[in-house]
N, C-alpha and C positions, 0 to 999 in steps of 0.2 A: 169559657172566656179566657183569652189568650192573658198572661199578667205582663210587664213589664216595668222592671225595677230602674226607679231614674236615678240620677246623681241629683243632689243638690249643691252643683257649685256655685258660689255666688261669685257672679264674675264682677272685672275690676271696674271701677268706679276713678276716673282719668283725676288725677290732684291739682291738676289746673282747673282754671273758672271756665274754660271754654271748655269744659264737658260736654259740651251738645257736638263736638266736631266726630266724636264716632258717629252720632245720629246722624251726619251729615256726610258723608264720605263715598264716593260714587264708586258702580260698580266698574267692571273691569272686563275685557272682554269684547266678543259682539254684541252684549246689551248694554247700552250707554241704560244707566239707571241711579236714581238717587237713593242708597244705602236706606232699608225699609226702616221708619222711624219707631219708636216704641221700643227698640231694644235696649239703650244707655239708660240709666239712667240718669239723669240731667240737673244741674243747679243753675243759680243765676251766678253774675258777674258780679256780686258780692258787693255792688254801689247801693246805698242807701238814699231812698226815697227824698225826693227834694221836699216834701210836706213834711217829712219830718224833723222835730225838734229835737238838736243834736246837744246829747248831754256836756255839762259844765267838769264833771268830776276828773279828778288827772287822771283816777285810775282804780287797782287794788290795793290795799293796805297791806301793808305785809303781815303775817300772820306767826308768830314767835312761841302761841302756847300751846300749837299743835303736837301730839304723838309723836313717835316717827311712825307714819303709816305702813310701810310693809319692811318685813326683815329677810326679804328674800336674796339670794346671793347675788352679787354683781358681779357681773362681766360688761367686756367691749360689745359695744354694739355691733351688731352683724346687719348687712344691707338689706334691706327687708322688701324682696322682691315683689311682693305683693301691695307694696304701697305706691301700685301706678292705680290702684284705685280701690271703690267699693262699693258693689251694686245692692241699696237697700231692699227692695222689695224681695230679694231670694234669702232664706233663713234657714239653716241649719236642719239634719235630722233629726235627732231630740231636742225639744224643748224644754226648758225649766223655767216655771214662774217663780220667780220669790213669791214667798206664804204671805199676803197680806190681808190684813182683815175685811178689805172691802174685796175680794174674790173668791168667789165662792168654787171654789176647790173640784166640785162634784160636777158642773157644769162647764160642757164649751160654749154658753151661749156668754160672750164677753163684754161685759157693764162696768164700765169706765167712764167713757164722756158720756155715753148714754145717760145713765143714770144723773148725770150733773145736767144738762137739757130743761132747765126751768122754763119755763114762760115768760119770763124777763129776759132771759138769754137769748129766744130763739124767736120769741113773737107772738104772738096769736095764733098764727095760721097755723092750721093741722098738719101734721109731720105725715109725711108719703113715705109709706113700705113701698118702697119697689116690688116688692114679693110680699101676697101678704096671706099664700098657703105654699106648702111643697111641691117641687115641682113634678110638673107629668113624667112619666116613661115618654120616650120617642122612640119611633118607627120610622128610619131613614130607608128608603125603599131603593134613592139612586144614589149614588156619591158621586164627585169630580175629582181629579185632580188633573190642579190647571197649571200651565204656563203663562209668566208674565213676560209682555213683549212690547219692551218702553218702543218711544215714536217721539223724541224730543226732536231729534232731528230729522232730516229726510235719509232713508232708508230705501234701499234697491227690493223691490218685489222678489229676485231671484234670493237676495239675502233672507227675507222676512222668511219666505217658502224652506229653506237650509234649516233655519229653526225649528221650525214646526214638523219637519220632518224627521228630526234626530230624537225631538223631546218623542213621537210618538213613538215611536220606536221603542223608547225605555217605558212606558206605560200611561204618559200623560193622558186625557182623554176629555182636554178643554183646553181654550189658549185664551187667556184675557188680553185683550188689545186696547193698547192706550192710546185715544183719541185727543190732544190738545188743543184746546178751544182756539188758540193762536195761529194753529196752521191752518184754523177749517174758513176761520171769520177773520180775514185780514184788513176787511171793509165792512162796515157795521150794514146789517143786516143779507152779505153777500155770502153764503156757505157752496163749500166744496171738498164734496168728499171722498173725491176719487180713488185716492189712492188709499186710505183706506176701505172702499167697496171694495179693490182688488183683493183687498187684505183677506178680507173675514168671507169673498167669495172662495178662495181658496181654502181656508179651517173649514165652510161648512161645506162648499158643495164637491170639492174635490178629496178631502180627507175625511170626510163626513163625520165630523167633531163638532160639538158645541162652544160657545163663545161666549166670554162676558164682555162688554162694551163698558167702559171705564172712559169715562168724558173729563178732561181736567182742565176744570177751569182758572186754571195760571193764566197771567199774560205775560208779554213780553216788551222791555221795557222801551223806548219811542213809538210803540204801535200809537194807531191812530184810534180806537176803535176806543179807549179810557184815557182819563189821563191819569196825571201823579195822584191828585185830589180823590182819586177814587180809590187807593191804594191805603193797604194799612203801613204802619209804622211803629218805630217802636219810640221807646222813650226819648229817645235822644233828638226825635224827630227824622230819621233816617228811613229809606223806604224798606219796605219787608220786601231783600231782594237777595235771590239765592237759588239754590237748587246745582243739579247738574249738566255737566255740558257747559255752554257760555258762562253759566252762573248771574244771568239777567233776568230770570222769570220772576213776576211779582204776585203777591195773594192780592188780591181783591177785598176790601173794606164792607165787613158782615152790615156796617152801619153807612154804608152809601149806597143809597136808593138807584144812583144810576146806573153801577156796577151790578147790582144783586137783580134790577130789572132786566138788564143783556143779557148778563150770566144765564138767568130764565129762560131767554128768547131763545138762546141758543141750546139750552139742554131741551129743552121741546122742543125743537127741530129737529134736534139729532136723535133724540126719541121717537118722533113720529117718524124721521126716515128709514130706522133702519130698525123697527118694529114693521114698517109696510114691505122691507125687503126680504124678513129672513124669518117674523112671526118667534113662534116656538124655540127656535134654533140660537135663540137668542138669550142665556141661562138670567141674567140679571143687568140693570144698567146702574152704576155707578159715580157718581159725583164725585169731584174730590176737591177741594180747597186751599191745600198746603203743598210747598216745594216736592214733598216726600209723596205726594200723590193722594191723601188720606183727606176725609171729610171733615177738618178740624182746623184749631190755630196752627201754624207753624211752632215745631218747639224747639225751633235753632236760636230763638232768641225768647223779650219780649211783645206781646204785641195785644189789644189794637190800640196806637196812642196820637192815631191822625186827628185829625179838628172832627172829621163826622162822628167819630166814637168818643171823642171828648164830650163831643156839646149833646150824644143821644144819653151818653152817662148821668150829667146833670138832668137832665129830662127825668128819667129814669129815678133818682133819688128824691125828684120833687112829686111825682107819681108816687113812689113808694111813699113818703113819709107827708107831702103836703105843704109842711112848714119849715121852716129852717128852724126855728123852736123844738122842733120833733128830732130832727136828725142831730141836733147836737145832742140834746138830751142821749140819742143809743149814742153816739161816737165820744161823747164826753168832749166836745169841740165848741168850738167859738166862731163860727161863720156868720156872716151876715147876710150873704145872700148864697145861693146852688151855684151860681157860676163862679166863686170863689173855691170850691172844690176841686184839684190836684188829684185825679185816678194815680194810687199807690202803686208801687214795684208789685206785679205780678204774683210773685212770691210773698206780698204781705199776710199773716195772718192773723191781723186785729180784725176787727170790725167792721172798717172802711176796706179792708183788704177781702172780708169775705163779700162784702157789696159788691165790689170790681169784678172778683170770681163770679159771682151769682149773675151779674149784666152782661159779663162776657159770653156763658152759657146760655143765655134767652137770646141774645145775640146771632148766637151758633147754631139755635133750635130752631129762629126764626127763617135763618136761611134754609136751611136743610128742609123745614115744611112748605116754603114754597115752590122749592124743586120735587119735593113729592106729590104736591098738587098739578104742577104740571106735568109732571109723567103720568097722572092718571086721567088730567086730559087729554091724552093722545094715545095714550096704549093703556086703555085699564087694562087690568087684571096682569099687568106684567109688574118681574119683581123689582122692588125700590131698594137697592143695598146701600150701606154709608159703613167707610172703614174706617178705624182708627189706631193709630199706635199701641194703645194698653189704657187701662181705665182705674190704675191704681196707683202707679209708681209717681217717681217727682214728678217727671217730666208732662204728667195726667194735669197738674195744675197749669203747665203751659199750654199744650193743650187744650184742656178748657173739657175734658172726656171723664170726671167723676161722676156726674148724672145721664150716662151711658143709655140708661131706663127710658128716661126722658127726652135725648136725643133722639133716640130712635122709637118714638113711638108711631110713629108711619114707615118705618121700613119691615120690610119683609127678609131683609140678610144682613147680619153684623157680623162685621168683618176685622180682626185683632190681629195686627201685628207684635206677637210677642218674638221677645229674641231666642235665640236657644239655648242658654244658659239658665233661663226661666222658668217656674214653676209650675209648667203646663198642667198638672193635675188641678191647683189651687186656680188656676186663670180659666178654665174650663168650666170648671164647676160654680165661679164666682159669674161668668157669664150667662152659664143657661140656670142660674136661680134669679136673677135679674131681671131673664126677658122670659116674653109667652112662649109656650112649644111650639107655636105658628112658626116663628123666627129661625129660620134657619141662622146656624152657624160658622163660620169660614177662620182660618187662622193661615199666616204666610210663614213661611218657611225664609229663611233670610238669607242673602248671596254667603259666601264661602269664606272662613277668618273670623266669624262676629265671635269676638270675647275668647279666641283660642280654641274654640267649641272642634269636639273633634267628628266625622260623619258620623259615627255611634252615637252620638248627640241629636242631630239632626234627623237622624232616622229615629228615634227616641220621641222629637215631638210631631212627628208625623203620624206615628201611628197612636201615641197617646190622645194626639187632640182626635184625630177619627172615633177611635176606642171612648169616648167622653162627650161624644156628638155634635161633631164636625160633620157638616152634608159636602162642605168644600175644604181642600188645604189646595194651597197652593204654592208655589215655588217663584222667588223672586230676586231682582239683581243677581244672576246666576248670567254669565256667558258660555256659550258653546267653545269651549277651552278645555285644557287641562282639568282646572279646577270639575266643572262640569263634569266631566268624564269620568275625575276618580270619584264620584260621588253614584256612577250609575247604578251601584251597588244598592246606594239609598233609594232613589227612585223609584226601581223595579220593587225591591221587596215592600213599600209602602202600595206600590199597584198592586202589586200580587197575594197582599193578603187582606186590602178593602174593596178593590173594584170588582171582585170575583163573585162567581154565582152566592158560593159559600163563604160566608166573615163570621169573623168573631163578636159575638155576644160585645151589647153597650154594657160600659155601666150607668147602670139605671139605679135609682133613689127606692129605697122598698121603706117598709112599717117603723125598721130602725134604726134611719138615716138620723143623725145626728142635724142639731142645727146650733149654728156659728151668728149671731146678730151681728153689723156692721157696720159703723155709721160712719156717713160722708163725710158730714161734721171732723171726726178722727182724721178721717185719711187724711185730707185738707189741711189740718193744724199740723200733723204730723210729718207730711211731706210723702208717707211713702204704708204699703201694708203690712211690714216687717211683723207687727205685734200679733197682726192676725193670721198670718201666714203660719207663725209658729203656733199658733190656736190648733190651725186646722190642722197641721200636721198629728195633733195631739189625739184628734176627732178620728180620724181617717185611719183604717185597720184595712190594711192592707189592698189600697188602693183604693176604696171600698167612697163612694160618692156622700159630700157631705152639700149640705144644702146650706147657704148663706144669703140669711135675709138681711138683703140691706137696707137700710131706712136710709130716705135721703131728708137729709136735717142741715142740707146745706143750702141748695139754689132756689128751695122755696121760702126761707124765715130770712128777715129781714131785724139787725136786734131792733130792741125799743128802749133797750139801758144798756149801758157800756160793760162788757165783758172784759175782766182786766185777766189777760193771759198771754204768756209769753211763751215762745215753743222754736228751737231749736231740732231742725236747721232753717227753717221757713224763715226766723229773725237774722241767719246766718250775715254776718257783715263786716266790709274792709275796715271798721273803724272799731276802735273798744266804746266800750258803754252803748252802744247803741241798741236800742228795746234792751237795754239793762244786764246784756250780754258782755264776759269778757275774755279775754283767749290767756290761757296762762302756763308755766310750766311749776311743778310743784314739787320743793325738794326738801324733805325732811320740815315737812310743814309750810316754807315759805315757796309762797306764790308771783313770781316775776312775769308781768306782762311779754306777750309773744309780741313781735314784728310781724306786721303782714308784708308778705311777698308776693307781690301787685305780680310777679312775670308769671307765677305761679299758680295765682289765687288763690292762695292757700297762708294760713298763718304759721311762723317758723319761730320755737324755741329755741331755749342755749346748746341743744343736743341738735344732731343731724338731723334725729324722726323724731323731734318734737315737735309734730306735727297737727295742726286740727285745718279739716276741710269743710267743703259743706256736708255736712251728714254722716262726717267720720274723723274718727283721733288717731293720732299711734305716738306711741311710747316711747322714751330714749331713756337710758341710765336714770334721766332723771324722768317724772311722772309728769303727764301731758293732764293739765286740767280746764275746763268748761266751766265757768263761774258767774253767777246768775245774785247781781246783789239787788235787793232786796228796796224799791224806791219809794216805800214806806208799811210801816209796819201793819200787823194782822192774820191770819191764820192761812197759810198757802199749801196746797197741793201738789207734789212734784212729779210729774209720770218718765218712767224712764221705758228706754228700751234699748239692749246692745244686743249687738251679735257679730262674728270673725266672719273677713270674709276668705278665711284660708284656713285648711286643715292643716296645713303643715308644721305652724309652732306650737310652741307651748301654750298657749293662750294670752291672756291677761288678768292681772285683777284689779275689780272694778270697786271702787268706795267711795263714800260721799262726804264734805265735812261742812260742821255749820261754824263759821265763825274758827277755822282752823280746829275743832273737835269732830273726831268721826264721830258718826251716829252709828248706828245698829240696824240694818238692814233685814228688815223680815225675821226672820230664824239662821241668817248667815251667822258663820264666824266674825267673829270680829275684825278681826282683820278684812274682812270684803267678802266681792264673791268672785271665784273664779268663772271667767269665760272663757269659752272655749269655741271651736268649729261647730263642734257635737253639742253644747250647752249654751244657748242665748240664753238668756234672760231680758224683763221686764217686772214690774214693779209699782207699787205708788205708795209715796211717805207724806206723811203731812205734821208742817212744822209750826209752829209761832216765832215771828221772825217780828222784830223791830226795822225802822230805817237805816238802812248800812251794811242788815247783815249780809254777808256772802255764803252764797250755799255753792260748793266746790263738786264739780262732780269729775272721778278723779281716774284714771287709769294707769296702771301698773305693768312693767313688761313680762314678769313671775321673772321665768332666770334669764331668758334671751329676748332682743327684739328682736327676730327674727318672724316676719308672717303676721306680725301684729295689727295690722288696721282694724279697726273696730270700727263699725257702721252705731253710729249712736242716736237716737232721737229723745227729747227732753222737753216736756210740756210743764208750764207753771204756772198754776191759777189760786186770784186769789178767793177765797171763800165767801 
């Protein structure tokens, strides 16, 4: 078996609130394409929900009987070039847990929120393994590697042909064509699809290549064929409108009947037609639902917050719970009747925030199974794929892709856009323990610049995801260009060492595969898989396949008594106090409210990088602190997790104080614990806290700020 050693860089995480614009960033070139989504990871726009009740308190108290927390030497801050961002789901090579007594040392199987999963918490209803033995070996017999070949706009046959004739060259030996629902149906029920027949006659019957047919059901904004009303929206009531090219494509609303009936009409059409013209030669057909091409919400914003996904949501909670007696009881609310109910910021995660998640995904499922039904009205036995960005990072909650399992339980291909900076061993192996070994799986390669990534990168996750059982990679927003070309290097040696007679051994799961438990519940509160990534790293011996069962404890439990938990960055927000968070700079004990900087979206201490983000801090001369007071008393649980996303400084150190006193952290020094590139950490303390107290969670530059952004996540629940 061939091995290959990756990096684990964690790429930068943008300090602005508009994070989602790497997501969204078009390619370049001869292929007009919208920048493959799932690579950024993504925050919201830091506005706090209008149902929310906005605290009274001015603020922090300041804190006068604190220590002086670190004695480390001071210098001038240095501009810390790493603080254009910080990508949570990538984590370090070594891992360090703090020694706590609720982790059992000996074991990667990780019980944390698992373990807290009462039945009051979570409901009645019986919790779904996704996985609920080890997985098979796989026997990939054929493999692809495809070209992606957008079609937003109209495109000259002689130019499409120049494509596909260079990619074969360098070893491609599939070309995905993207068929837009808008150019085929510009009159409801009127399809034409000429000019791509030309298209895919040429890949099969003159290059004799196979092809996958990608149908994207965007529309475009005054067609006649939907109106606005059938459109999702986001909070603001603005229509979900974006993508590449014009920038007028809109998604279509999972919860309008009229939409999602067309949308049908027309994917079995274009199924039945071009299953009757080319049969076999036709590798998968592909739905997709979002700007980015992918089978999902759009995650360049919010969404869905139109009147048909309001009024199905209220539906939906009066199904779920029956009474408005019941639903306040789990949410600890005061309604009087379900259509008083205000669907929460996206990024909620109370209660009412995990309801909106859970309705958004039945939502998602609902559509997606009725496009599988009708492709197997017309063409059974052909394959049904659905792609998505990533099914674990922030941007998985905008999306709506944590119950991945579930989404895809009628497809026969799933399909991940991870970026290349990303932790393709940990994404491989979290996907094929999820799904059956029927399911083939696919992963894209992403156009040319994502995250600084350099072609040793890129070729890194081509043959990694092949090597980890990939039947398809494929290659996307790439033009025939410069870029292109200096990459051919990547291409051929990704052809030439899986499409060949002879490849390299999988890794496959034997007797002493390790297992990693997961819960969706986590990811969801947490925002990202920082904690378990660094699990798995811990598991994994030398590249060596680790199995992660995940139980999904999110989109089937409904609470039935209010969970009082607060969790940073998911509470992350422009205002102090709000969910009982507050943003502060901390100097020789005292704690001075930050400013938030709205251009920025980011909150600004009295230092330059007295910085906190969504999902990330950094240091200045003086210590950048995350402060969580206390809105009445009782026994609370705190989880943390940090990690660098740059090897290059000195690190940080990381301390926590209750009421301006540190505590003592695990088996640390006293003084903190140092983080590093090479040493994340995580953790869980658990305190007795009155009303008022502050519990500071504190970070340290050591002797420079130089490289210091720390990716942080902070769960607190009360017992």
């Amino acid at each position: 078996m061939r091995s290959y050693r990756f990096l684990w860089v964690v790429a930068a995480l943008l300090l602005t609130m508009t994070l989602l614009v790497a997501c969204a960033s078009e390619g370049s070139g001869d292929i007009e394409a919208p920048t493959a989504p799932g690579q950024a990871v993504t925050g919201t726009d830091g506005q706090v929900s209008s149902t929310e009740e906005q605290p009274t308190e001015a603020g922090l108290t300041e804190i006068t009987s604190a220590p002086e927390p670190q004695t480390f030497p001071s210098e001038e801050a240095t501009t810390p070039e790493e603080t254009q961002g910080f990508e949570n789901e990538n984590a370090a090579t070594t891992v360090i847990d703090v020694p706590m007594e609720t982790e059992d040392e000996e074991s990667f199987v990780a019980e944390t929120d698992t373990e807290a999963l009462t039945e009051s918490e979570t409901g009645e209803s019986e919790t779904r393994e996704v996985s609920t033995m080890p997985v098979e070996t796989l026997n990939i017999e054929e493999r692809y590697f495809i070209f992606r070949i957008w079609n937003f706009t109209d495109r000259s046959l002689s130019t499409f042909k120049s494509i596909v004739d260079s990619v074969a060259e360098d070893g491609f030996n599939a070309i995905k064509v993207h068929i837009p629902w808008h150019r085929v149906e510009t009159t409801t029920g009127v399809y034409d699809y000429e000019i791509f027949d030309q298209m895919v006659d040429y890949v099969v019957y003159e290059k004799g290549m196979k092809v996958a047919i990608s149908l994207d059901l965007t529309r475009r904004k005054g067609d006649t064929v939907l109106s606005e009303e059938d459109i999702m929206r986001d909070p603001s009531g603005n229509l979900c409108m974006g993508g590449s090219e014009t920038g007028d494509r809109l998604q279509i609303s999972f919860n309008s009947e009229n939409a999602i009936s067309k949308a049908v009409a027309f994917y079995r059409d274009a199924v039945a037609h071009y299953h009757k013209r080319y049969g076999e030669e036709v590798l998968f057909y592909l739905p997709a639902f979002s700007q980015y091409a992918e089978t999902e919400y759009w995650c360049a914003g919010e969404y869905d917050y139109s009147e048909n996904a309001v009024n199905a949501f209220r539906a939906y909670l009066q199904e779920t719970y029956g009474t408005v007696d019941a639903l306040n009881t789990a949410l600890s609310a005061s309604y009087t009747s379900f259509d008083e109910v205000v669907p929460p910021a996206a990024m909620a995660g109370d209660g009412l925030g995990q309801l909106w998640y859970s309705f958004r995904h039945a939502s998602l499922k609902s559509a997606i199974d009725r496009l599988a039904a009708a492709q197997d009205e017309v063409a059974e036995n052909t394959k049904f794929a659905i792609q998505v960005g990533c099914v674990y990072d922030t941007a998985s909650v905008l999306r709506g892709t944590f119950g991945i399992a579930d989404l895809a339980e009628n497809a026969d291909v799933v399909w991940i856009d991870d970026g290349p900076m990303m932790n393709h061993h940990f994404s491989m192996d979290y996907i094929r323990s999820v799904l059956p070994a029927s399911v083939e799986l696919a992963q894209e390669i992403d156009g040319p610049h994502q995250n600084g990534a350099t072609p040793e990168r890129y070729l890194e996750q081509g043959l990694v995801c092949f090597e980890r059982g990939c039947t398809y990679v494929s290659a996307a927003n790439w033009g025939i260009n410069n870029d292109y070309r200096a990459y051919r290097h990547v291409w051929q040696e990704i052809a030439n060492t899986w499409l060949g007679d002879e490849t390299p051994a999988l890794v496959q799961p034997d007797e002493n595969t390790p297992i990693l438990e997961i819960s969706l519940r986590e990811l969801f509160q947490r925002r990202n898989a920082e904690r378990y990534i660094g699990l798995y790293q811990r598991a994994t011996e030398n590249g060596s396949f680790v199995y992660l069962k995940v139980v999904d404890d999110l989109t089937t439990h409904a609470p039935t008594s209010a969970s009082v938990m607060y969790a940073f960055p998911g509470d992350f927000s422009a205002e102090q106090g709000v969910k009982n968070w507050y943003y502060a700079s901390c100097k020789r004990g005292k704690l001075t409210n930050m400013t938030f900087d709205a251009a920025n979206g980011r909150w600004q201490g009295e230092g330059d990088f007295n910085l906190i983000m969504n999902g990330a801090m950094h240091p200045d001369n003086a210590d950048t602190a995350l402060v969580f007071k206390a809105p009445t008393g009782g026994e609370i649980t705190c989880e943390f997790s940090l990690s660098m996303a740059s090897g290059e400084g000195d690190g940080v150190n990381f301390y926590i104080l209750h009421n301006g006193e540190e505590i003592k952290i695990g088996d640390a020094r006293n003084d903190g614990i140092l983080i590093t590139y090479d040493a994340p950490a995580d953790g869980t303390i658990t305190l007795t806290v009155a009303e008022g107290d502050e519990i500071a969670f504190v970070i340290n530059k050591n002797k420079t700020t130089a490289y210091d952004s720390t990716g942080i996540s902070v769960i607190v629940e009360y017992k």
